[in-house]
C-alpha positions in Angstrom: 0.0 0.0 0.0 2.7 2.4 1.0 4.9 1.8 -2.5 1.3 2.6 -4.3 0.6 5.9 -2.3 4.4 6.2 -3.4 4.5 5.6 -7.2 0.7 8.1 -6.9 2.5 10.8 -5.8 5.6 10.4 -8.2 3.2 10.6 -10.8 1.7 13.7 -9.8 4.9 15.2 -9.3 6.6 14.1 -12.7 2.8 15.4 -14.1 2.7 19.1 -12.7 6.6 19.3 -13.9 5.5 18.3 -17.5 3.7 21.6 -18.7 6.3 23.7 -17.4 8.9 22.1 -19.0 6.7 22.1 -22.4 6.1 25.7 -22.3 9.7 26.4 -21.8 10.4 24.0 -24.5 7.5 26.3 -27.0 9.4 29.0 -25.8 12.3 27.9 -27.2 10.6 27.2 -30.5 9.0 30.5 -30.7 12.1 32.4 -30.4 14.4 29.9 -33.0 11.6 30.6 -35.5 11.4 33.8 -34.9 15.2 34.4 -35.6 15.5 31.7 -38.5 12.3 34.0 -39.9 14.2 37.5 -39.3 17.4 35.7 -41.3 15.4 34.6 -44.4 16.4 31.2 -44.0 15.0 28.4 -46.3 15.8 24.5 -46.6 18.5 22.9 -45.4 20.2 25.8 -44.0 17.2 26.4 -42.2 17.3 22.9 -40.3 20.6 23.2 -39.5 19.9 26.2 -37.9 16.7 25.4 -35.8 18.8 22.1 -35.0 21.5 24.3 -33.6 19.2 26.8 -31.7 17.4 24.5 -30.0 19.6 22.2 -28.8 21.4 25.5 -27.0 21.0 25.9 -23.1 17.7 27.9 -22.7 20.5 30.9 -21.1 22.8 30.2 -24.0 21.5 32.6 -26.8 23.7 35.7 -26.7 22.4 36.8 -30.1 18.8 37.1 -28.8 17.7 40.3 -28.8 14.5 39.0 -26.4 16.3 37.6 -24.0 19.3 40.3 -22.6 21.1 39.7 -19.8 19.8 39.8 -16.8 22.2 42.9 -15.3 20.7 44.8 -18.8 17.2 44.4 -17.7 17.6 45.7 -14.9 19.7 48.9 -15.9 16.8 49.3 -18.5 14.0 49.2 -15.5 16.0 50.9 -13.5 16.2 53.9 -15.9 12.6 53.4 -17.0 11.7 53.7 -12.9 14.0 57.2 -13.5 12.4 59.0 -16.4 8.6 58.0 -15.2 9.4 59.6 -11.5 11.2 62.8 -13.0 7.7 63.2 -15.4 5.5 62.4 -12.1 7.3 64.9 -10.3 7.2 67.5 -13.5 3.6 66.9 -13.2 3.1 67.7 -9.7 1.3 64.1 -9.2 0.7 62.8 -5.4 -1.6 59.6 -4.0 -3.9 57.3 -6.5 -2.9 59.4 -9.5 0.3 59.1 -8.9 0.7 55.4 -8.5 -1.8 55.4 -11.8 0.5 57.5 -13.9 3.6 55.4 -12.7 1.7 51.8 -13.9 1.0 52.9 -17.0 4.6 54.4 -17.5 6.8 51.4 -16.6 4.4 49.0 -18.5 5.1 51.1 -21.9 
């Protein structure tokens, strides 16, 4: 009874782990399509190089504009978090309208 309550609950563990790794794995897909698209690839030279892509590290793609390194992200938000407080405070904004103003900023 015990190895059965066992083998259940390695199956629900290996099951919940499943989409994750499959949307990951999409992804992935998404993104070597995306650049094999942007570099007019056709044919064989365009299995070679979806053969190549994806069978990189998900943090191995330097050339991908999409995914920058974590360090640049964070510069980026960082200066994003700059310019929208400098145009709150231009604006004179305080309270609700404030914290409005600053969603819509650092989302676009």
């Amino acid at each position: 009874m015990k190895k059965l309550i066992v083998l259940a609950c390695l199956g629900l563990l290996f099951a919940a782990s499943a989409p994750a790794f499959a949307g990951a794995q999409q992804e992935k897909m998404k993104m070597c399509n995306k650049d094999a698209k942007e570099k007019a690839l056709k044919g064989d030279e365009r299995k070679a190089f979806m053969k190549e892509c994806l069978s990189k590290k998900a943090e191995a793609p330097a050339e991908n504009k999409a995914e920058a390194a974590p360090a640049d992200k964070k510069a980026a938000q960082q200066e994003k978090m700059k310019n929208c407080n400098k145009e709150a405070k231009e604006k004179a904004m305080k309270g609700d309208e404030r914290k409005k103003f600053m969603s819509t900023c650092l989302k676009g």
